[in-house]
C-alpha positions as CSV (number, residue, x, y, z in Angstrom):
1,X,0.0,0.0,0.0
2,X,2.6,2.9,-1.1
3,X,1.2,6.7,-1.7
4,X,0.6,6.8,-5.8
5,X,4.2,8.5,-6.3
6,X,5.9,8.6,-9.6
7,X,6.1,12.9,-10.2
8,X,7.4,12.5,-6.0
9,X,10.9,13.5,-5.6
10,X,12.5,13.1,-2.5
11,X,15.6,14.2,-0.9
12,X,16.7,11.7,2.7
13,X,18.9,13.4,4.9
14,X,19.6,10.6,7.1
15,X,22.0,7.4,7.4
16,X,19.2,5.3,9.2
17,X,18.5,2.6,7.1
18,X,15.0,2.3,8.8
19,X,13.6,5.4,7.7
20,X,15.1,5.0,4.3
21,X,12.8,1.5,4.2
22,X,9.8,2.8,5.2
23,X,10.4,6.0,3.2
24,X,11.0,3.5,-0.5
25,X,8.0,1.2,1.3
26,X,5.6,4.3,1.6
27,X,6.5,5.8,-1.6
28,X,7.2,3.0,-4.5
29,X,7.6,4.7,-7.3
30,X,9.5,8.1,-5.9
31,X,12.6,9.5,-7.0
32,X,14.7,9.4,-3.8
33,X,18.0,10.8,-3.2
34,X,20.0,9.4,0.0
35,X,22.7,12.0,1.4
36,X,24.6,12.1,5.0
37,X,23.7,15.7,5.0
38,X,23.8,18.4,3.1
39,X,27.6,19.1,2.4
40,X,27.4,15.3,0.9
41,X,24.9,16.3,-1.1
42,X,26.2,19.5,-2.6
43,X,29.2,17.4,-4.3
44,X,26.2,16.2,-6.6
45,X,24.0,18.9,-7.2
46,X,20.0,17.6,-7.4
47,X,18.8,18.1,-10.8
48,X,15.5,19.6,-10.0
49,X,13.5,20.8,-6.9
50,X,12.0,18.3,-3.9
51,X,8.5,17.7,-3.1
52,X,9.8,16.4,0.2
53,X,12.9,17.1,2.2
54,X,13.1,14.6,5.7
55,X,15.8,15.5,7.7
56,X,17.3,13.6,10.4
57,X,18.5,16.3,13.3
58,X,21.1,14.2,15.2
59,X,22.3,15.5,18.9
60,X,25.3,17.6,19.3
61,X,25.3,17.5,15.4
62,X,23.8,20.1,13.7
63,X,23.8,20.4,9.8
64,X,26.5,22.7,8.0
65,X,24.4,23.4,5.9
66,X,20.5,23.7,6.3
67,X,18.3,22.6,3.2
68,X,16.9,26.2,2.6
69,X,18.0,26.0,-1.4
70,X,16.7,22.5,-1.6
71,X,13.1,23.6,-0.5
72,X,10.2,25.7,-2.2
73,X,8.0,26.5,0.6
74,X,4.8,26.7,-1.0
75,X,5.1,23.1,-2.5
76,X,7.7,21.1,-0.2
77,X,6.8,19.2,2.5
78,X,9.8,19.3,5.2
79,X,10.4,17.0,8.4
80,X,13.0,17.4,10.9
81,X,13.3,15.6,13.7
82,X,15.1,13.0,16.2
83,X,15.4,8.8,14.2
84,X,12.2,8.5,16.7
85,X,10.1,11.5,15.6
86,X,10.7,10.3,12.0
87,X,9.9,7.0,12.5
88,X,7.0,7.9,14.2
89,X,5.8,10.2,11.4
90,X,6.5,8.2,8.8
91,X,4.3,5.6,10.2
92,X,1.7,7.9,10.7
93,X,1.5,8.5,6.9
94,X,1.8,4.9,6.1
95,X,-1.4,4.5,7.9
96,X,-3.1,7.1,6.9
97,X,-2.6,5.9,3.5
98,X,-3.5,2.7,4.8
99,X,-6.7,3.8,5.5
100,X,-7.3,5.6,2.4
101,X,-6.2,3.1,0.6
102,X,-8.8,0.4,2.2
103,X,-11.9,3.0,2.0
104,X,-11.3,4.5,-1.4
105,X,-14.5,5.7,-1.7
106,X,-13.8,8.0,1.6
107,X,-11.9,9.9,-1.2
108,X,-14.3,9.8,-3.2
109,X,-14.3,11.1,-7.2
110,X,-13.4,14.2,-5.8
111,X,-17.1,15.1,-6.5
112,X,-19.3,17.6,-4.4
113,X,-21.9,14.7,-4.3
114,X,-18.8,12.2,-2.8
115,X,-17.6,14.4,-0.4
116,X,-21.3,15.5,0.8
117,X,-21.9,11.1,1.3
118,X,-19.0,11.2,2.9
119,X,-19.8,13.7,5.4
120,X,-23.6,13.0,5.7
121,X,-22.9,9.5,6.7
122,X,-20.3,10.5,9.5
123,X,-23.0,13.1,10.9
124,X,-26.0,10.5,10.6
125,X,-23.5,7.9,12.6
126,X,-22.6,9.9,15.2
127,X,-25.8,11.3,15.3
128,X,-27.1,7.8,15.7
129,X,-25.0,6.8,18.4
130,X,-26.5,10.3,20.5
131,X,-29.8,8.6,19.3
132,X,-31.2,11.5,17.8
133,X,-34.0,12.4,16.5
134,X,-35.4,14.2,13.3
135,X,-32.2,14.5,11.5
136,X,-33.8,16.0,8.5
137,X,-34.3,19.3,9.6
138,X,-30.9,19.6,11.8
139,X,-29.6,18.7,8.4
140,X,-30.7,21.1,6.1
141,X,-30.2,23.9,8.5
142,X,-27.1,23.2,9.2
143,X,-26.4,22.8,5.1
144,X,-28.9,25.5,4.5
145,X,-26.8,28.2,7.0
146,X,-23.7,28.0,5.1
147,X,-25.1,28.2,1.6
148,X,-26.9,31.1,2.0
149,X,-24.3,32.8,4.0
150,X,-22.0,31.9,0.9
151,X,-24.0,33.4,-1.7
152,X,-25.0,36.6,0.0
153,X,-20.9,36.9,0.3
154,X,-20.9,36.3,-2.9
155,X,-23.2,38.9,-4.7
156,X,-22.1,41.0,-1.9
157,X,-25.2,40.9,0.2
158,X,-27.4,41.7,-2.7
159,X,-30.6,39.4,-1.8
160,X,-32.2,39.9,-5.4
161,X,-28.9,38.5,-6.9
162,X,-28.0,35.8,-4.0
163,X,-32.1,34.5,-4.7
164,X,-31.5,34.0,-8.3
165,X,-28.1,32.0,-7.8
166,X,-29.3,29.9,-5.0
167,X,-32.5,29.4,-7.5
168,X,-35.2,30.9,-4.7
169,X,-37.9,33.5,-4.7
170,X,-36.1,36.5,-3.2
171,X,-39.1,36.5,-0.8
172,X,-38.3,33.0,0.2
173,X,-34.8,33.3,0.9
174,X,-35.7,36.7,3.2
175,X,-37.5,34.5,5.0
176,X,-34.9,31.7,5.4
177,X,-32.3,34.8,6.4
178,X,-34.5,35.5,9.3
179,X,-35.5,31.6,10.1
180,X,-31.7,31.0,9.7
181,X,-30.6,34.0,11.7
182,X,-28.2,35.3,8.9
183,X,-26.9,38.5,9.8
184,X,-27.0,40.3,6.7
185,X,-24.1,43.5,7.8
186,X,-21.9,40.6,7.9
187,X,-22.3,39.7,3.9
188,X,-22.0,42.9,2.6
189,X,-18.6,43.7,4.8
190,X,-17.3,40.3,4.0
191,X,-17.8,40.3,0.3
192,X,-15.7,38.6,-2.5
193,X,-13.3,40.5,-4.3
């Protein structure tokens, strides 16, 4: 069960040969590059950016040279840490892909309609386990809330506008505004740009 990884490229900073397994186990298909640290690595220069840098902080040791120029910050994921902190994580991913991996449809297609079942049916279980009652209209308040909050942000508060995107009578959503208790100051200050 590895993490679907061939555009992965990954740079190790460690010599434990534990974390290099489970890093290869985790991600198959990955382009990983194994270095002591970085002064090691600097004789062979990487030949494009990492997606993710794991470094391996020993005590009394610190690197000579920290990663910076090996990282993009808005696209690398970075862990540093003790052999025991990156052990730990890494198993924490493996599971987590794990757990994808054995409920794909948690995932879903990506779909509004996936994610919504998703959701629905954790909020219907725990609800069931509180053994409540009359889930429909807790429901579609609490999806009803958000929507309308969302479109008046949208068209800027404008009720008229909001109406016609949500597909209501602009008399019927007043109505759910005030049923809903949507302050309506707070969609015209909050607006999209």
């Amino acid at each position: 069960m590895s993490v679907p990884s061939s555009a992965y490229n990954i740079l190790l900073l460690t010599t434990d040969t534990t974390i290099q397994k489970q890093v290869r186990q985790i991600f198959e298909d990955a382009s990983i590059t194994v270095a002591r640290d970085t002064t090691t690595l600097q004789k062979e220069p990487p030949k494009s950016s990492f997606d993710i840098v794991v470094v391996e902080s020993r005590a009394g040791q610190e690197q000579t040279t920290e990663p910076e120029h090996y990282l993009a910050p808005s696209r690398t994921l970075f862990v540093k840490g003790s052999r025991a902190v990156l052990r730990k994580t890494l198993k924490m991913i493996h599971a987590m892909n794990a757990s994808s991996y054995l409920h794909p449809n948690k995932a879903g297609d990506g779909s509004l309609e996936s994610y919504l079942e998703v959701k629905m049916g954790e909020f219907v279980k725990s609800m069931r386990n509180g053994s409540a009652r009359n889930l429909h209209p807790i429901l579609l308040a609490a999806v009803e809330r958000p929507l309308i909050t969302s479109a008046l942000k949208e068209t800027r508060g404008n009720q008229i506008r909001a109406a016609e995107l949500l597909g209501l009578n602009r008399n019927t959503l007043r109505k759910k505004i005030v049923d809903l208790h949507i302050p309506l100051k707070l969609t015209k200050t909050k607006g999209g740009s």
